[in-house]
C-alpha positions as CSV (number, residue, x, y, z in Angstrom):
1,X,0.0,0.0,0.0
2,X,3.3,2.3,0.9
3,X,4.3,2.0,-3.0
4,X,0.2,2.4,-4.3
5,X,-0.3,5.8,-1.9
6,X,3.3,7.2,-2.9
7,X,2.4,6.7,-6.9
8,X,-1.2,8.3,-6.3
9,X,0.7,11.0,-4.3
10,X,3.0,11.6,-7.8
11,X,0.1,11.2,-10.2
12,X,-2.2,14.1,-8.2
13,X,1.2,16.3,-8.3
14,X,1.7,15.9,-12.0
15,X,-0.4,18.6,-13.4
16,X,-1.0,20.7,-10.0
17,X,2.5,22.0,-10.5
18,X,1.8,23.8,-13.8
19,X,-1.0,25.5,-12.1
20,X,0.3,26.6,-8.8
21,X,3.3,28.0,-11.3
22,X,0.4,30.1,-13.0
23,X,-1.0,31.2,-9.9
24,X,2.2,31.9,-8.6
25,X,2.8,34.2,-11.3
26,X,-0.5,35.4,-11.0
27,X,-0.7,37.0,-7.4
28,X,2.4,38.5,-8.4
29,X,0.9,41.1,-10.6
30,X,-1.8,41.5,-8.0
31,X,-4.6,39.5,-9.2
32,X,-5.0,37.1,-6.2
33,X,-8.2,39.6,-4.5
34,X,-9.7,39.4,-8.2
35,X,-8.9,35.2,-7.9
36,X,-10.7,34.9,-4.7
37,X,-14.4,36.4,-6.3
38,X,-14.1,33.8,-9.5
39,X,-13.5,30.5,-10.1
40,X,-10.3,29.0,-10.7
41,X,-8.6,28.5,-13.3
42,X,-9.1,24.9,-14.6
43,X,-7.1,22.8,-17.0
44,X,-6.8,23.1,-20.9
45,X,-5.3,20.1,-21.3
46,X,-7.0,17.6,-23.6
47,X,-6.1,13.7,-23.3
48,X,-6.3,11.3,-26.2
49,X,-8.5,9.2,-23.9
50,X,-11.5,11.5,-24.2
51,X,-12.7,10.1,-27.0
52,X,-12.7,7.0,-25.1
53,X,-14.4,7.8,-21.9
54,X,-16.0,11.6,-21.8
55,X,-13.9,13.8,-19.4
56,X,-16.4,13.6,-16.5
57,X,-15.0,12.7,-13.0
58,X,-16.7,9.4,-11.8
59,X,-16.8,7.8,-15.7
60,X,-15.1,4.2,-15.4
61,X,-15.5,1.7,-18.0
62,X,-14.1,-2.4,-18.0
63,X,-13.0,-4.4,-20.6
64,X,-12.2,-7.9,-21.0
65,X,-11.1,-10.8,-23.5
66,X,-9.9,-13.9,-22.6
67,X,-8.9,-16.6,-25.6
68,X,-10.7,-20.0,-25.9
69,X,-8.1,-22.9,-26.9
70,X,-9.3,-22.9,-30.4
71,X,-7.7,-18.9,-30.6
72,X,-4.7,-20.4,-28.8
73,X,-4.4,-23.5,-31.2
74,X,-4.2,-21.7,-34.4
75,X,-2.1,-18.8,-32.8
76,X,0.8,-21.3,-31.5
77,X,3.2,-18.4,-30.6
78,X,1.0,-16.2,-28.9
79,X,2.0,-16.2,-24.9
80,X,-1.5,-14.0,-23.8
81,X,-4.3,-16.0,-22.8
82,X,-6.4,-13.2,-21.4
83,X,-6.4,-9.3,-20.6
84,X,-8.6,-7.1,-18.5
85,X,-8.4,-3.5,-18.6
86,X,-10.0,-0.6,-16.3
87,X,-10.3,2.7,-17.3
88,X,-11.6,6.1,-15.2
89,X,-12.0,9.6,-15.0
90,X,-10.4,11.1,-11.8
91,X,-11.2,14.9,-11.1
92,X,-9.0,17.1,-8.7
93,X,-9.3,20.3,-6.3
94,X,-5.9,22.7,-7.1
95,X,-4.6,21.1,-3.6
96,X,-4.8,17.6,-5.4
97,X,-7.8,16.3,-3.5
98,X,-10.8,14.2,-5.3
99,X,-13.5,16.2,-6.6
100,X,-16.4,15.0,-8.7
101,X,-17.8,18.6,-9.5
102,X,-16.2,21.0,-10.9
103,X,-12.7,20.2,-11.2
104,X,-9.6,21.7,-11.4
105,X,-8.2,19.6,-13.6
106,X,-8.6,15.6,-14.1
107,X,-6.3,12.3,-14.9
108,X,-7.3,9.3,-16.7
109,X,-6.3,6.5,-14.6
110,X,-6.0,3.3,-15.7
111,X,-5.7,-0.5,-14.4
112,X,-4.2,-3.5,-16.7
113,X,-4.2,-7.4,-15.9
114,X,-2.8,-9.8,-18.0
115,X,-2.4,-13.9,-18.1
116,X,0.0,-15.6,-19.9
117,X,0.1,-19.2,-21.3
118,X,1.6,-21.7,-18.5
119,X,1.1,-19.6,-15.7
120,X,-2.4,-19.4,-13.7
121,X,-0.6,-15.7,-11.7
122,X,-2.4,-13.0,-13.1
123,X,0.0,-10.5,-13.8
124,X,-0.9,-6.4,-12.6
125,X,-0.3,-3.1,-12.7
126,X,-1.5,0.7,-13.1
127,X,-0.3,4.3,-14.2
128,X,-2.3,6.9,-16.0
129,X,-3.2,7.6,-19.8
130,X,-1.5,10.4,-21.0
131,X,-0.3,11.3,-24.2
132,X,-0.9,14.0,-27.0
133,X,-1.7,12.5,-30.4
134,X,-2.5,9.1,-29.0
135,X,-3.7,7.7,-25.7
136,X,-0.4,6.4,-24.2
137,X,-1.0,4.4,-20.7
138,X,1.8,4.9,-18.8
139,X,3.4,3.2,-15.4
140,X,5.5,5.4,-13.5
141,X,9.7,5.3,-13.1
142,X,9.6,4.1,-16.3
143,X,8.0,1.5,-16.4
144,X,6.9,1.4,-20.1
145,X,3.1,1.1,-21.0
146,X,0.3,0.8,-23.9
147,X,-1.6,2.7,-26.4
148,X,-4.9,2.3,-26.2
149,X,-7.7,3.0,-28.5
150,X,-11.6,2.9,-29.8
151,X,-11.8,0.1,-32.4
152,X,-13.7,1.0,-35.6
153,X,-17.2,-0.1,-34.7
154,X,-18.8,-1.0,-31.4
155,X,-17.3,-0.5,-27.9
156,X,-14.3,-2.8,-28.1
157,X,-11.0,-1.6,-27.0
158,X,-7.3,-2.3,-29.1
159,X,-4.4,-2.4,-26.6
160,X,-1.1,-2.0,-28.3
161,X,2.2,-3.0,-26.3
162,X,4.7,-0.2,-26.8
163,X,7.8,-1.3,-28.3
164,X,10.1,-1.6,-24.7
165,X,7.2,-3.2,-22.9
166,X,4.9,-2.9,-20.1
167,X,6.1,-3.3,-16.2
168,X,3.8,-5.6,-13.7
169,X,4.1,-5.2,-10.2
170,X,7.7,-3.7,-10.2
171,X,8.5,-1.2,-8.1
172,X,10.8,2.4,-8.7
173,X,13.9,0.7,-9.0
174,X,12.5,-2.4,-10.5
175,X,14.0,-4.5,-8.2
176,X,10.5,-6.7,-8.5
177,X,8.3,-7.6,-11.1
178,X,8.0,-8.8,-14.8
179,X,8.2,-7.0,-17.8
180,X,6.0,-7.9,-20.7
181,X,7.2,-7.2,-24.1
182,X,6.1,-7.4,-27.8
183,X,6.3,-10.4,-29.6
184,X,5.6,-12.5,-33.0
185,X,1.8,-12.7,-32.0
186,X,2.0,-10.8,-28.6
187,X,1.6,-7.0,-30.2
188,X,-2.1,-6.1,-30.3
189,X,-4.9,-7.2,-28.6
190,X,-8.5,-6.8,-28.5
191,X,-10.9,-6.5,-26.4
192,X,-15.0,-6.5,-25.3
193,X,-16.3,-4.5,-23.3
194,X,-17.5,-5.8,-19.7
195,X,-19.5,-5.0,-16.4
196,X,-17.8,-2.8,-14.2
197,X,-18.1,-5.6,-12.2
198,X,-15.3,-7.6,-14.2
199,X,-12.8,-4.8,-12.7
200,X,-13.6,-3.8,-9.3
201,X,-11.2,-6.1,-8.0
202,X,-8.2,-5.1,-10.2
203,X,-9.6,-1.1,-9.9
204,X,-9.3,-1.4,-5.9
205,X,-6.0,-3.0,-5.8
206,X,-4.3,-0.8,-8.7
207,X,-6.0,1.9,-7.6
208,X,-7.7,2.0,-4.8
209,X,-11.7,3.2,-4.5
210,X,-12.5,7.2,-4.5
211,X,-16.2,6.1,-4.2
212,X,-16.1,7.5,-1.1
213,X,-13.7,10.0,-0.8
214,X,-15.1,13.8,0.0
215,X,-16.4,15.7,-2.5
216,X,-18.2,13.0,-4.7
């Protein structure tokens, strides 16, 4: 939990910085009485991962695919077996603390599971989406990540492995954990959407809840 609360701690920092530097700035000049009567500013900042999951704090959607033996049989050098991925729409004060009306800025945070032929350990892990042109979800200290994106038609999600990898369950120094990386069938997967249900679990442990944090 140490290494979960320290990551959230980074994550909340990430774009608060930006904006204490402009309000900083700002009372400088003598606008801080005129600050005080409106609203903050709040963020400009548009992620790739709107067009996934509209930028409303409390928005969480689940996906899920998990490959029968006849998938596995013609696709003999493909090590996935199964993948569940959790996406949400966190919204912050300017201190950093949950808010799920009128935010200061948000983060898309995400959750990622993944099983691998021969192994019955689900392996884990979490970051946030970032990204400019393209949704990139990211685990922190470098721990590599995923595009993610709409397919074409329906609701179904295409999770491309960036080309270093993805890190489960390491820690800063990656001293722990296993790194996933591209290979001849292991590159893009995709997959269905599912109840929310599907990724409470993995949501709480990556994540943990804001369900009932202040604010809401």
């Amino acid at each position: 939990m140490k290494n979960l609360e320290v990551c959230k701690m980074f994550r909340r920092g990430f774009v608060v910085v930006s904006m204490l530097v402009v309000s900083f700035a700002a009372a400088l000049l003598g606008a801080a009485d005129v600050r005080a009567e409106q609203p903050g500013a709040t963020q400009k900042q548009r992620w790739p991962a709107e067009k996934i999951l509209p930028p409303e704090p409390g928005r969480k959607a689940c996906w899920r695919r998990v490959y029968d033996a006849k998938h596995l049989a013609a696709h003999p050098q493909q090590k996935v077996r199964g993948l569940t991925f959790f996406l949400r729409v966190s919204g912050f004060d300017a201190g950093g603390a949950y808010v799920f009306k009128n935010p200061h800025h948000i983060l898309y945070n995400f959750a990622f599971s993944l099983k691998r032929r021969g192994n019955k350990r689900a392996l884990a892990t979490g970051g946030d989406c970032l990204g400019e042109k393209t949704a990139d979800c990211v685990v922190d200290c470098d721990g590599g990540g995923i595009t993610i994106d709409k397919l074409p038609s329906g609701d179904g999600l295409s999770i491309s492995l960036h080309n270093g990898g993805i890190a489960f369950g390491g820690d800063c120094y990656m001293t722990t954990g296993t790194w996933v990386r591209p290979g001849a069938d292991d590159k893009v997967f995709h997959l269905d959407p599912a109840p929310e249900e599907a990724c409470k679990t993995l949501q709480k442990k990556q994540l943990g809840g804001w369900d009932d944090e202040p604010g809401r």
